[in-house]
N, C-alpha and C positions, 0 to 999 in steps of 0.2 A: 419788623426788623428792617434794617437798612440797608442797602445793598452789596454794601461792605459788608453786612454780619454775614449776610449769605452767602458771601466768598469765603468770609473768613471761614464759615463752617463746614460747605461743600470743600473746603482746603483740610479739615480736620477730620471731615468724614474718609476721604478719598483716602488720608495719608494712616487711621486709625485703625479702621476698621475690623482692616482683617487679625490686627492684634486683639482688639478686642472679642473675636470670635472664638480667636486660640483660647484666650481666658472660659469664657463661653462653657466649651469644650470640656475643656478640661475641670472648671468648678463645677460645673453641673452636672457630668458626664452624660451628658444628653445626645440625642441623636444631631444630627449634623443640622436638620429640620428648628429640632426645639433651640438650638444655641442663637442660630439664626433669630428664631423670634425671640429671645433677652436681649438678643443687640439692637433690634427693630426698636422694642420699646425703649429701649436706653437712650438710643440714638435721638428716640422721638422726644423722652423727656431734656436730652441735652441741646435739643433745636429749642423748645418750649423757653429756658433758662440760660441761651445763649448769650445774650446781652449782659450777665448779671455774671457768668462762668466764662465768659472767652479769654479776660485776659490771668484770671485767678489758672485753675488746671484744669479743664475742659477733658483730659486724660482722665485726670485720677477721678470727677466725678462722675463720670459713663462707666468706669470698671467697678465704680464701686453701685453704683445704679444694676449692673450686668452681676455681680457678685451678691450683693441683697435680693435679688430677682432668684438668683438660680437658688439660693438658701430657702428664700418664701417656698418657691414650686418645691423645695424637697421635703419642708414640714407638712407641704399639704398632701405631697404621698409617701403617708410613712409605709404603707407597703411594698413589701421587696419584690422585687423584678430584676427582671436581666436589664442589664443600660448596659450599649452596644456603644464601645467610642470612635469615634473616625480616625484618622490620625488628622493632630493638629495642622493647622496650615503653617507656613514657612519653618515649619523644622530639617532646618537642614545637618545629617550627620556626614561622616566621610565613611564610615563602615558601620552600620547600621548595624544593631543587635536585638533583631526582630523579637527572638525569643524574651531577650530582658526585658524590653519595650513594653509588650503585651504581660508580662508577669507584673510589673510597677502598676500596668491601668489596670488590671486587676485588681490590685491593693490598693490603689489608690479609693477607686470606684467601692469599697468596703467601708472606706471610712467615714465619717458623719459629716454631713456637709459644711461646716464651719469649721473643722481642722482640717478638710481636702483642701476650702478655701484658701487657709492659711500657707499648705503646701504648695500651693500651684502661685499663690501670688510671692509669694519668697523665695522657691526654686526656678520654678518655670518663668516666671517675669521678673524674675531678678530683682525684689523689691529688698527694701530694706526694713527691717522690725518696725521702724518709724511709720514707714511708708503703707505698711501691709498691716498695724494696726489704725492709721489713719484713713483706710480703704474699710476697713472694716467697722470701723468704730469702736475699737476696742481699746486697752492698755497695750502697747509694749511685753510686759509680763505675760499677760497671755497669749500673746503671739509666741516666745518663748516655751511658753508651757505646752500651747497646744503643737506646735515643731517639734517640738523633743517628741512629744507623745506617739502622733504621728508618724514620724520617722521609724520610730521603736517599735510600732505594731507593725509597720511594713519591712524592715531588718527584720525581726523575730518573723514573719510569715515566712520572708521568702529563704531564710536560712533552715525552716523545718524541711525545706521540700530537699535539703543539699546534705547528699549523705558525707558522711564525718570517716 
């Protein structure tokens, strides 16, 4: 690479990353340790394909690099365990509602990693259906399908625990 690319990308690292991590995070619901290392590798393969991704979205292929990674590691433990989440980095609220917060990663953290995925890249980063089926590689449609779905098991949970 050329010394420009290394700017350009020490410029994409610097200014990314920590979004990247939130992602991380939250698709994975990994320890703050494990998110860390899907951003490492991403990062690693986005330095590798620098040259060929800098000027196309250099973004959207590192989340979707960080989002295929945390999917892979969940197929390969399909055993259940407790996954502890951190709180994201830069979430900023004005009146924090501790209790709802930790009730949503709860449910969130239940569901199958490719509809979490799809949660987190359309809620929490504010993707668009386009965007979050092109991160994923999927249809539109299913991003659709697997939203609705998702939303619906986490509404339905968190409204069993709310007396009527």
């Amino acid at each position: 690479m050329t010394e420009e690319d290394d700017a350009a990308f020490d410029e994409f690292l610097a200014a990314r990353s920590t979004a990247l991590l939130r992602t991380a995070v939250l698709v994975c619901g990994a320890s703050p340790h494990d998110a860390e290392d899907l951003v490492q590798g991403a990062m690693e393969k986005v330095y590798r394909h620098w040259a060929r991704i800098r000027h196309d979205n250099p973004e959207a292929y590192a989340r979707r690099v960080v989002v295929n990674a945390a999917i892979s590691r969940s197929r390969r433990k399909r055993v259940l365990q407790e996954i502890s989440f951190a709180r994201p980095p830069e979430t900023a609220v004005d009146t924090p509602d501790h209790g709802m917060r930790d009730a949503l990663m709860t449910e969130l953290r239940k569901l199958p990693a490719r509809m979490r995925a799809v949660i987190v890249l359309r809620y929490w980063e504010d993707m668009s259906e386009a965007e979050t089926a092109a991160a994923l590689g999927c249809s539109a449609g299913t991003v659709k399908s697997q939203a609705a779905r998702g939303l619906a098991r986490i509404r339905e949970r968190l409204l069993e625990g709310v007396p009527v």
